[in-house]
KOLGU-431923 format. One record per residue: z, y, x of N, C-alpha, C in turn. Coordinates in steps of 0.02 Angstrom, whole numbers, padded with zeros to 5 digits, always signed. Layout:
% KOLGU-431923
ZYXZYXZYX
...
% end
This chain:
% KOLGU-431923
-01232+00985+01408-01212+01010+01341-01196+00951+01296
-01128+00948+01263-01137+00905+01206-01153+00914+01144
-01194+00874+01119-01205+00872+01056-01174+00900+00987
-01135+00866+00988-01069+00889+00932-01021+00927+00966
-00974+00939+00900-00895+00947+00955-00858+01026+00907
-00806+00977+00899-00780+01063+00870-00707+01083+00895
-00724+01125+00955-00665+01134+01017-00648+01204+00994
-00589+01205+00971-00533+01279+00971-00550+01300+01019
-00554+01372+00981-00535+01435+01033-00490+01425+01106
-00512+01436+01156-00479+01433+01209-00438+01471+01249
-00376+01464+01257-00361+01525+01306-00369+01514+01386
-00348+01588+01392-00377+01582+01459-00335+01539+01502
-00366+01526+01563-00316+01485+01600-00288+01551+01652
-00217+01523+01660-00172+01571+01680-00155+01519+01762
-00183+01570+01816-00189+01543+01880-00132+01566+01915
-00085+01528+01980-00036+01550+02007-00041+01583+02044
+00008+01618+02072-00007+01652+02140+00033+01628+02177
+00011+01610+02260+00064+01580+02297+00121+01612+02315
+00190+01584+02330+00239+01635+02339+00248+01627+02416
+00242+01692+02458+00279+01675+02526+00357+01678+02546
+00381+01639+02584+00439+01646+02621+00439+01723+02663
+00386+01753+02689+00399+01807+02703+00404+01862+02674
+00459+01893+02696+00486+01951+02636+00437+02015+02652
+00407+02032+02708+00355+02088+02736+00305+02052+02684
+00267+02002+02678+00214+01986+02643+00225+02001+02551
+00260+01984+02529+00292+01985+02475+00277+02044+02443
+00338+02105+02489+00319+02177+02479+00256+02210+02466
+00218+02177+02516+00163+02215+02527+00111+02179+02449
+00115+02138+02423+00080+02099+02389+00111+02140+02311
+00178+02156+02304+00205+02190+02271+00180+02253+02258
+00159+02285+02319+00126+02335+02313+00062+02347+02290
+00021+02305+02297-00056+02303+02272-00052+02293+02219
+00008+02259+02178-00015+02224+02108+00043+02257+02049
+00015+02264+01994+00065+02289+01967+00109+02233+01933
+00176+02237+01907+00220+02202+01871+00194+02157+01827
+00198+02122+01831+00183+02061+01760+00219+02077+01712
+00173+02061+01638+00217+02057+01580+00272+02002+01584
+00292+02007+01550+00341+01956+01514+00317+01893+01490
+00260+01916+01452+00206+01814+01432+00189+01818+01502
+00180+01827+01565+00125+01817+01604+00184+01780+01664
+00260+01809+01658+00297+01767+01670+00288+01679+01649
+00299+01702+01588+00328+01624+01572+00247+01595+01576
+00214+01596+01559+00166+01564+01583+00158+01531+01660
+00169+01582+01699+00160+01554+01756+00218+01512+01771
+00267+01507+01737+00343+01469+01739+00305+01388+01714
+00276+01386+01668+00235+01328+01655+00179+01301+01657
+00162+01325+01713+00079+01326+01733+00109+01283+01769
+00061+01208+01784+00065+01184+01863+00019+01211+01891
+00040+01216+01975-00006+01245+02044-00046+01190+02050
-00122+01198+02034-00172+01166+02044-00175+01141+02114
-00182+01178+02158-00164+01165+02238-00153+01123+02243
-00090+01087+02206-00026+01040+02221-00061+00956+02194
-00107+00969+02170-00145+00923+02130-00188+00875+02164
-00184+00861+02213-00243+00808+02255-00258+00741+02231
-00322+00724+02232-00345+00663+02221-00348+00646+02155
-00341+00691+02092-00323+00648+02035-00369+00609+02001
-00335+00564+01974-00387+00518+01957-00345+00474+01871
-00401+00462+01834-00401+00458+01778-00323+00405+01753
-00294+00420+01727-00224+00368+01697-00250+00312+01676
-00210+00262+01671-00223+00194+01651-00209+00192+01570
-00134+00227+01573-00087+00223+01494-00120+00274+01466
-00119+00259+01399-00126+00287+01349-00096+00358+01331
-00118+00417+01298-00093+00471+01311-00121+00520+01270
-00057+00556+01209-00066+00594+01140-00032+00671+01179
-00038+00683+01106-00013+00741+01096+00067+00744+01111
+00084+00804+01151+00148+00806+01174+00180+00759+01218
+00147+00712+01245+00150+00671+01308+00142+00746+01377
+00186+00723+01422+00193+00760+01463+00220+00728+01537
+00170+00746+01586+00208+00706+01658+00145+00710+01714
+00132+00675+01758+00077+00677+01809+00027+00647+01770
+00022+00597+01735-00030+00575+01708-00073+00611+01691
-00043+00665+01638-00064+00717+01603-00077+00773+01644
-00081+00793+01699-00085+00846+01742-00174+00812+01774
-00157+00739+01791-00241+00720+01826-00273+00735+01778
-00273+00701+01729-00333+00705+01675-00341+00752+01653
-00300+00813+01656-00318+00870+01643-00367+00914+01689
-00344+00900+01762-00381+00928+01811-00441+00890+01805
-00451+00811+01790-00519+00791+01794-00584+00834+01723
-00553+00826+01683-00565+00865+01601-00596+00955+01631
-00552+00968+01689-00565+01038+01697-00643+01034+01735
-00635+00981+01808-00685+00958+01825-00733+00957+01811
-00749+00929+01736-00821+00906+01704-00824+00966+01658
-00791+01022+01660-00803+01084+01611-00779+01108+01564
-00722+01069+01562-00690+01095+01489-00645+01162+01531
-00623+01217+01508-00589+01270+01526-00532+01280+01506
-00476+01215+01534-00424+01211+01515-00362+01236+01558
-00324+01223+01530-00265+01260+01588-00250+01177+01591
-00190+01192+01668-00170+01113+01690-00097+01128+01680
-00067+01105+01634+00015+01140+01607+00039+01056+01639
+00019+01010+01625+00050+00945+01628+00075+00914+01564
+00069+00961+01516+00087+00945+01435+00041+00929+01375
+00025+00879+01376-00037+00837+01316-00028+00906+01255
-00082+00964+01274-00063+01013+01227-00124+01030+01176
-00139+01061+01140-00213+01070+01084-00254+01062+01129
-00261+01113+01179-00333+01139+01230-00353+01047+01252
-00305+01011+01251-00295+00931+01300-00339+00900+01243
-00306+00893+01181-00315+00869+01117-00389+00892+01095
-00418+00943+01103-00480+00954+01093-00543+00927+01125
-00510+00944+01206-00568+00927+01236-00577+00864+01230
-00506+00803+01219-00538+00737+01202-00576+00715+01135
-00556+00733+01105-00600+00761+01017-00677+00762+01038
-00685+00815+01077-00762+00841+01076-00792+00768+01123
-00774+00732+01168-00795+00703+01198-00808+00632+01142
-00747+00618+01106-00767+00581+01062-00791+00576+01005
-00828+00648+00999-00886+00677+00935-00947+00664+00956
-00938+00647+01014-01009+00635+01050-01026+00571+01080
-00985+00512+01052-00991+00445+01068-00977+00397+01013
-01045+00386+00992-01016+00347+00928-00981+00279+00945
-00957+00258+01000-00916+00207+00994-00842+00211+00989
-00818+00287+00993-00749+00298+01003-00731+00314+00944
-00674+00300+00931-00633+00331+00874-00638+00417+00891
-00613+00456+00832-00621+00512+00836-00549+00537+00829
-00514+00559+00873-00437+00546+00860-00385+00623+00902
-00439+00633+00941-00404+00679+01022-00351+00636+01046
-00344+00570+01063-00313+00511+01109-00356+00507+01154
-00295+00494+01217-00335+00457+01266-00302+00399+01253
-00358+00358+01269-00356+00281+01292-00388+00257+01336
-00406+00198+01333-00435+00163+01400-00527+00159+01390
-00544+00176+01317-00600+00204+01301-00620+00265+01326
-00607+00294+01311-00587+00357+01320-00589+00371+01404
-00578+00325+01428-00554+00315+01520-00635+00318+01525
-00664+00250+01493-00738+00231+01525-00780+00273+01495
-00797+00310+01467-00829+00355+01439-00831+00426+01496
-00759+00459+01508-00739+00522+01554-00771+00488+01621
-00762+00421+01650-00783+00389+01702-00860+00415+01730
-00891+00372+01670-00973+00400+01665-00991+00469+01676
-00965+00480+01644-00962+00560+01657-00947+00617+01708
-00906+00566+01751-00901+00602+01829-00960+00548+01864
-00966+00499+01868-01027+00463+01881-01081+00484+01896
-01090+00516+01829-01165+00542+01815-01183+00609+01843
-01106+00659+01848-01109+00739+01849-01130+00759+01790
-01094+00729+01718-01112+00786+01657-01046+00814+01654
-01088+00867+01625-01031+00941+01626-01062+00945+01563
-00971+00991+01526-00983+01033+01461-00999+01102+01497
-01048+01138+01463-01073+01189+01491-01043+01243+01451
-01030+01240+01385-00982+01314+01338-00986+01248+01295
-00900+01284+01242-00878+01267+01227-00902+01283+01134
-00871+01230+01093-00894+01231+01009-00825+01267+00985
-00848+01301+00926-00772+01329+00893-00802+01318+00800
-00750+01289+00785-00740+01261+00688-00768+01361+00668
-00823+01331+00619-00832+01417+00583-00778+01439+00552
-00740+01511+00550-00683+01537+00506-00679+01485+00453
-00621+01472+00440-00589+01428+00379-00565+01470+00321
-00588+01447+00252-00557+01483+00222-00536+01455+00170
-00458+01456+00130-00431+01445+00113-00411+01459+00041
-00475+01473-00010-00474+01517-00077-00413+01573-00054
-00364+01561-00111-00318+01626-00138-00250+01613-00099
-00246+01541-00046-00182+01548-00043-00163+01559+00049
-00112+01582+00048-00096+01601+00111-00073+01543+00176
-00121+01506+00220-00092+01448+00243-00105+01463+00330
-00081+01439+00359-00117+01441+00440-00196+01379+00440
-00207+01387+00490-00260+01358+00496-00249+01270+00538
-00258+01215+00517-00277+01189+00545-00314+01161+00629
-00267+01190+00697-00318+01195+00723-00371+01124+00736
-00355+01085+00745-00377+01020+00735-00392+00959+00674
-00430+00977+00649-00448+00921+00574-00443+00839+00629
-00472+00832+00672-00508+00770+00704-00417+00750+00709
-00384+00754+00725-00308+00746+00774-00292+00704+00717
-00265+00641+00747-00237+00603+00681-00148+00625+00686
-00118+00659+00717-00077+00681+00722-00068+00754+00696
-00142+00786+00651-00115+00851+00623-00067+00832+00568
-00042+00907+00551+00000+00931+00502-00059+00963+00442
-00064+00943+00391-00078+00959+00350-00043+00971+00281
+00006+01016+00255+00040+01023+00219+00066+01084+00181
+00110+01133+00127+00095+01187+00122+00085+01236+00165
+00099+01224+00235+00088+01274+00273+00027+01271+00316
-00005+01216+00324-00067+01208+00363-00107+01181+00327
-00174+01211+00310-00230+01194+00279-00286+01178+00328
-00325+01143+00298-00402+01125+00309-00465+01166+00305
-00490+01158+00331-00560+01243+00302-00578+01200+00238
-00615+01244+00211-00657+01220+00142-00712+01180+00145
-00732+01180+00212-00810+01145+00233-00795+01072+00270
-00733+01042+00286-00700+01018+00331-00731+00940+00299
-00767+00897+00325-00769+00819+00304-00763+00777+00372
-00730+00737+00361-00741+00711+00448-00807+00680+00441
-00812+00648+00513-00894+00639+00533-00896+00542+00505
-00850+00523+00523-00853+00452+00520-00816+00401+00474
-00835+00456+00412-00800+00388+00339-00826+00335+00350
-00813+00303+00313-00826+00215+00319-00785+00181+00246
-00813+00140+00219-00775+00141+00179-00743+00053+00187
-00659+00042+00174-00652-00023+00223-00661-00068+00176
-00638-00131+00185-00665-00197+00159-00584-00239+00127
-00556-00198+00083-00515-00215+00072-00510-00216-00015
-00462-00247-00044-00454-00249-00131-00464-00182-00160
-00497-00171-00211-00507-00096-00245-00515-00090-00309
-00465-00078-00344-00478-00085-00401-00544-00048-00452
-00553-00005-00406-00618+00058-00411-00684+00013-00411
-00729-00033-00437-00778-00045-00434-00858-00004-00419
-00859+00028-00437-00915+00082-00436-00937+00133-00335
-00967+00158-00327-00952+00180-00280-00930+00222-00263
-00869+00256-00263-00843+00325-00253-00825+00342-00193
-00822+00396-00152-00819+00427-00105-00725+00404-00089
-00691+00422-00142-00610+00433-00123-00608+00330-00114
-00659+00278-00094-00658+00220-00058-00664+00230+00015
-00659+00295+00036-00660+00303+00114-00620+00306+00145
-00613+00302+00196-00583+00324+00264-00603+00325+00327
-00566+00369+00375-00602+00362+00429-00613+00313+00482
-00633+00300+00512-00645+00218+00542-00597+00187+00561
-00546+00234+00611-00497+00192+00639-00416+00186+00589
-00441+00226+00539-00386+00209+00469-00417+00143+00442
-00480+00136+00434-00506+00089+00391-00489+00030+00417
-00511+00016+00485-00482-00030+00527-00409-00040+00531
-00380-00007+00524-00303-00021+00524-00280-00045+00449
-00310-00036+00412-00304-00032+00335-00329-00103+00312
-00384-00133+00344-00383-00205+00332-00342-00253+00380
-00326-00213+00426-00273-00271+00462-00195-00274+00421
-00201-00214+00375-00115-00233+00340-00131-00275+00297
-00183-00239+00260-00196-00304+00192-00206-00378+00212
-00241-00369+00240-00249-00447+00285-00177-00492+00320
-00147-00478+00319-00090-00489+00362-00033-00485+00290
-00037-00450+00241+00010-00439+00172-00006-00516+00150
-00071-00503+00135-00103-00577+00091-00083-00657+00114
-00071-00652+00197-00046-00704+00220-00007-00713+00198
+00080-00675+00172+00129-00692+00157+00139-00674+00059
+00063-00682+00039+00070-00680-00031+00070-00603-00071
+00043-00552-00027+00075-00488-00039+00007-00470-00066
-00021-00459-00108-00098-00423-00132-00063-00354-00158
-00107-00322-00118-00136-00245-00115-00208-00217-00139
-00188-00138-00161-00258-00139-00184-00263-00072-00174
-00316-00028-00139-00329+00035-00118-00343+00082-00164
-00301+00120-00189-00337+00169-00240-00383+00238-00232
-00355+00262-00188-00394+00353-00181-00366+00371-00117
-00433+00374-00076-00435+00378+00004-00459+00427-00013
-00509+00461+00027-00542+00536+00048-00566+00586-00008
-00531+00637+00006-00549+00670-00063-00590+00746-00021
-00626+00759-00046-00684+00847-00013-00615+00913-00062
-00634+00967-00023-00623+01010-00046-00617+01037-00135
-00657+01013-00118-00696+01028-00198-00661+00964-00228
-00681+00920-00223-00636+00861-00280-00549+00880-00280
-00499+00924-00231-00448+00930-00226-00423+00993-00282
-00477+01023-00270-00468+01096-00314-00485+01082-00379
-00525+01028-00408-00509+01022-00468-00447+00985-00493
-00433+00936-00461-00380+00887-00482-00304+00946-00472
-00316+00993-00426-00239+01038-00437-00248+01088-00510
-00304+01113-00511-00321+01134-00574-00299+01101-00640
-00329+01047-00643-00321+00995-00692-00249+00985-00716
-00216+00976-00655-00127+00968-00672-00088+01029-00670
-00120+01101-00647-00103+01166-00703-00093+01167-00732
-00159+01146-00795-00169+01176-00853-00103+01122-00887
-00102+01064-00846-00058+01005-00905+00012+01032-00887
+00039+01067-00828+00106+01066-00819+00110+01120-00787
+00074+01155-00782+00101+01220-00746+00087+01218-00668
+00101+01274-00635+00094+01290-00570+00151+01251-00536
+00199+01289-00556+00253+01274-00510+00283+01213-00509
+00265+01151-00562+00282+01089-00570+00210+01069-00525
+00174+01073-00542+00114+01049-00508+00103+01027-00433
+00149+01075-00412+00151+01103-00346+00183+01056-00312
+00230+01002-00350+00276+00958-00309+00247+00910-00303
+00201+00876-00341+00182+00808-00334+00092+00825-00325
+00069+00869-00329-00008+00883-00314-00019+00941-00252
-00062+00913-00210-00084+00991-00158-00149+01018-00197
-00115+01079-00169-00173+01151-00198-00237+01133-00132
-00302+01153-00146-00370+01137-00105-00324+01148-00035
-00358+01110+00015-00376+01124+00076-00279+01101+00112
-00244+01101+00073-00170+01057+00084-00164+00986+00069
-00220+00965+00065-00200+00892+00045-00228+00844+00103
-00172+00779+00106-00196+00755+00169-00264+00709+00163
-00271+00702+00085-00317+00667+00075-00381+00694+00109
-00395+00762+00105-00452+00768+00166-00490+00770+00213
-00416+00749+00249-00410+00728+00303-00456+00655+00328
-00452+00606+00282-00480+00546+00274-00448+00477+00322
-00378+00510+00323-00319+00460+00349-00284+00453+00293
-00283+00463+00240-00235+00437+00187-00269+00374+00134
-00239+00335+00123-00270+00310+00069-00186+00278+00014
-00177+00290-00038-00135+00273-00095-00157+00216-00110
-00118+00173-00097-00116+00101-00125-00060+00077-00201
-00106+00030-00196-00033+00009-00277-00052-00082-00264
-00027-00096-00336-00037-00163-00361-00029-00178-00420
-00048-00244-00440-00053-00273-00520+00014-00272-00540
+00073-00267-00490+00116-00287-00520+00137-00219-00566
+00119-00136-00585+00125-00088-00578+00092-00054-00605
+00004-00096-00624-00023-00084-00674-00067-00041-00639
-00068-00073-00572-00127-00009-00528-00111+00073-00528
-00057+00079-00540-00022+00162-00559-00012+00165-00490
-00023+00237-00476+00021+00259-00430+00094+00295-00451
+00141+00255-00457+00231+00277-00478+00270+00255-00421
+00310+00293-00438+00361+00282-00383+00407+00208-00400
+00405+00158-00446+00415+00121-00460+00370+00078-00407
+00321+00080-00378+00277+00038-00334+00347+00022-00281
+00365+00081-00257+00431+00081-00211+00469+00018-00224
+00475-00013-00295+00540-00054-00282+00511-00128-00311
+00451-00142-00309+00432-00199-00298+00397-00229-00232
+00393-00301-00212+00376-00320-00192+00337-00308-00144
+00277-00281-00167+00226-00268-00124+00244-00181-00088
+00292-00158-00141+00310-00098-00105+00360-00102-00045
+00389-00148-00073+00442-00162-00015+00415-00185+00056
+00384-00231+00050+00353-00266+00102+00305-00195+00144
+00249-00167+00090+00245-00096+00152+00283-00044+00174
+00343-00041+00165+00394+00006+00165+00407-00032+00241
+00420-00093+00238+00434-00113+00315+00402-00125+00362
+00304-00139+00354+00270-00142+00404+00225-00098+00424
+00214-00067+00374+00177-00029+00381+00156+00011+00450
+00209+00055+00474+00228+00066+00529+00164+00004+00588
+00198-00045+00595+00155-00103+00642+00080-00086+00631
+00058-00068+00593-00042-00061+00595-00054+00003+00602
-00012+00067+00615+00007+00129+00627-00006+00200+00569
+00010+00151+00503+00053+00199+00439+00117+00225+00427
+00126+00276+00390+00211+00315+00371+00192+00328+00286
+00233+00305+00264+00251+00326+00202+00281+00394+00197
+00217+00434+00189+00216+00504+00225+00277+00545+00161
+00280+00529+00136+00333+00573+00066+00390+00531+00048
+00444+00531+00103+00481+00504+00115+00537+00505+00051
+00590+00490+00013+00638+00495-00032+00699+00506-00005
+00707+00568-00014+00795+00617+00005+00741+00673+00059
+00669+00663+00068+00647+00729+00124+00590+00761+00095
+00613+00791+00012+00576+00828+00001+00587+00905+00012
+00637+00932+00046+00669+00972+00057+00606+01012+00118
+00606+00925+00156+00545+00951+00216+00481+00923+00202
+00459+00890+00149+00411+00874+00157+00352+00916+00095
+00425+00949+00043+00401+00981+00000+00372+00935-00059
+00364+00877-00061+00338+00845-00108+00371+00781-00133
+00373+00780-00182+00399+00716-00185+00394+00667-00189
+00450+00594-00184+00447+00543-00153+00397+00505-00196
+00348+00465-00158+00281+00454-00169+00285+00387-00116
+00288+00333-00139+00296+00274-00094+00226+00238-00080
+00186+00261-00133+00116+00210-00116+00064+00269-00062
+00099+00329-00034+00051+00387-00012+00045+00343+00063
+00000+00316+00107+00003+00303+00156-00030+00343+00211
-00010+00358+00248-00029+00430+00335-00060+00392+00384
-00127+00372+00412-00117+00349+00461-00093+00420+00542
-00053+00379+00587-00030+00427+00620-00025+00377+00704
-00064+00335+00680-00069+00267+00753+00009+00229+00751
+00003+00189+00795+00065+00121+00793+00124+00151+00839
+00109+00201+00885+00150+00215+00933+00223+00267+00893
+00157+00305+00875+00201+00375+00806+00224+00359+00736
+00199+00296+00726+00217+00291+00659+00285+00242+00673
+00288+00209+00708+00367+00155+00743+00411+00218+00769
+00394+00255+00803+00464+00301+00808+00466+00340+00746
+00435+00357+00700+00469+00358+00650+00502+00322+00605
+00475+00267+00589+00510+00229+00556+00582+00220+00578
+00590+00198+00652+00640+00178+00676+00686+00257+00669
+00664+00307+00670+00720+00381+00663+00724+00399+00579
+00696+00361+00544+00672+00385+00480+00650+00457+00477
+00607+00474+00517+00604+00528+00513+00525+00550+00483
+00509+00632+00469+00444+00648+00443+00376+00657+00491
+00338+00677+00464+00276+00682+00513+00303+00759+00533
+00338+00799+00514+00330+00881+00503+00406+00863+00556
+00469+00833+00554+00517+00808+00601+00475+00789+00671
+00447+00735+00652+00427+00723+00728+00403+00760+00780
+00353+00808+00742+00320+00861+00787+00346+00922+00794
+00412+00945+00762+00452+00984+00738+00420+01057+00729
+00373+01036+00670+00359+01089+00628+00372+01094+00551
+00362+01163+00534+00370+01146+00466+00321+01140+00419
% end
């Protein structure tokens, strides 16, 4: 049993049936069984035949969400192995994304991310080693979302969720492993929105660190924000401007990525410590506009994609989304909601 772990609802796994070359066998197999639906088609159209699967054994490379190929077919069959009740599609899919989540809710040396890596390798290793098995599976309690109408989040842990007007956060949602990093703050005192989650935080002093070399000082303003601190601050800019203005440059509770505890808004002196979109066209804005990407940030509220991003352009908002996802975007200019092609 593990400890922690907050693993989505599962579906079932959808098993093949072998097909024969003989047409007498066929018939007769026809006969015992009734017609398949239509989902039960395509499912089995994208199911791989477990059968077909011998020997697998754990990937070397690294491996997210929507990665798809043999790699992703072993580690799935090994994942099934030790108990998780996954289907083996061959496609880095939620059910994939979870079960690595839960494994790394339960190891405080791993990032908490649903990535595989080579951590991630020695950890699953032990674990066939030893013969531990997940025995049943964890599910996030109903989420709820006050007054407004959003889907659910299935994954808070995924540094690759979507969190935006259409996908919310539950109300109870904090990640497990703030930290707060070791970087410039103009915030003296101790406040919570100095957090992030570990492997943001870590990435977050390697930019600053690396800015400063070439003269660039940065300074972290408002990282992790709770439920509750979000719902007042959209409130707050109600009452000053209304709903529907509000709505472009502030998220309503449980839409903001700040909860997430991969965002943190940066500025500088040159700017007056503001967060404006004027940060954009100095110096220090410029300079993260181009690397950011390299320590694996997106200047998540892109300028000309508020159309898709719904909000507007906001240059000091930083996403962590890892080095791999955040470079093909940069290089496509494209959104977090583009890349994964949702809305």
């Amino acid at each position: 049993m593990v400890k922690k772990g907050l693993l989505a609802s599962i579906l079932f796994v959808v098993f093949l049936f072998g097909c024969s070359s003989n047409n007498e066998e066929i018939e007769n197999v026809a006969k015992e069984t009734e017609e398949p639906t239509s989902d039960t088609k395509n499912n089995d159209q994208s199911t791989v035949d477990e059968d077909n699967i011998e020997e697998a054994t754990l990937p070397t490379a690294s491996l997210k969400k929507l990665d798809e190929g043999e790699d992703v077919q072993h580690l799935q069959q090994i994942l099934k192995d030790i108990g998780f009740p996954i289907e083996i599609s061959g496609t880095y899919d939620q059910q994939t994304t979870w079960a690595i989540t839960e494994i790394q809710l339960n190891e405080d040396s791993l990032y908490i991310n649903g990535v595989y890596d080579e951590n991630v390798k020695n950890v699953i290793e032990t674990y066939t080693e030893n013969g531990t098995t997940v025995e049943e599976p964890y599910t996030l309690e109903e989420p709820k979302h006050a007054e407004f109408e959003t889907e659910d989040v299935e994954n808070p842990y995924e540094i690759l969720s979507v969190v935006n007007k259409t996908y919310a956060l539950p109300y109870d949602y904090e990640p497990e492993d703030l930290t707060v990093p070791e970087v410039r703050c103009p915030v003296t005192e101790d406040d919570p929105k100095k957090q992030l989650r570990q492997e943001a935080a870590d990435a977050l002093e390697d930019l600053f660190a690396n800015a400063e070399q070439v003269g660039i000082q940065l300074f972290a303003q408002s990282g992790f924000r709770s439920y509750e601190r979000q719902e007042a601050i959209f409130a707050a800019n109600v009452d000053q401007h209304g709903e529907e203005h509000a709505n472009t440059y502030s998220a309503r509770p449980g839409e903001s990525e700040h909860q997430t505890g991969l965002v943190m808004d940066i500025t500088s002196e040159s700017v007056d410590f503001d967060l404006i979109t004027d940060f954009g066209e100095t110096d220090e804005g410029k300079w993260v506009a181009e690397h950011a990407h390299e320590y694996g940030f997106i200047i998540r509220y892109l300028d000309g994609k508020e159309d898709i991003t719904r909000y507007q352009y906001e240059p000091w908002h930083l996403r962590y989304v890892g080095v791999e996802a955040a470079t093909e975007m940069k290089e496509n200019e494209i959104t977090l909601e583009e890349y994964l092609h949702v809305e």
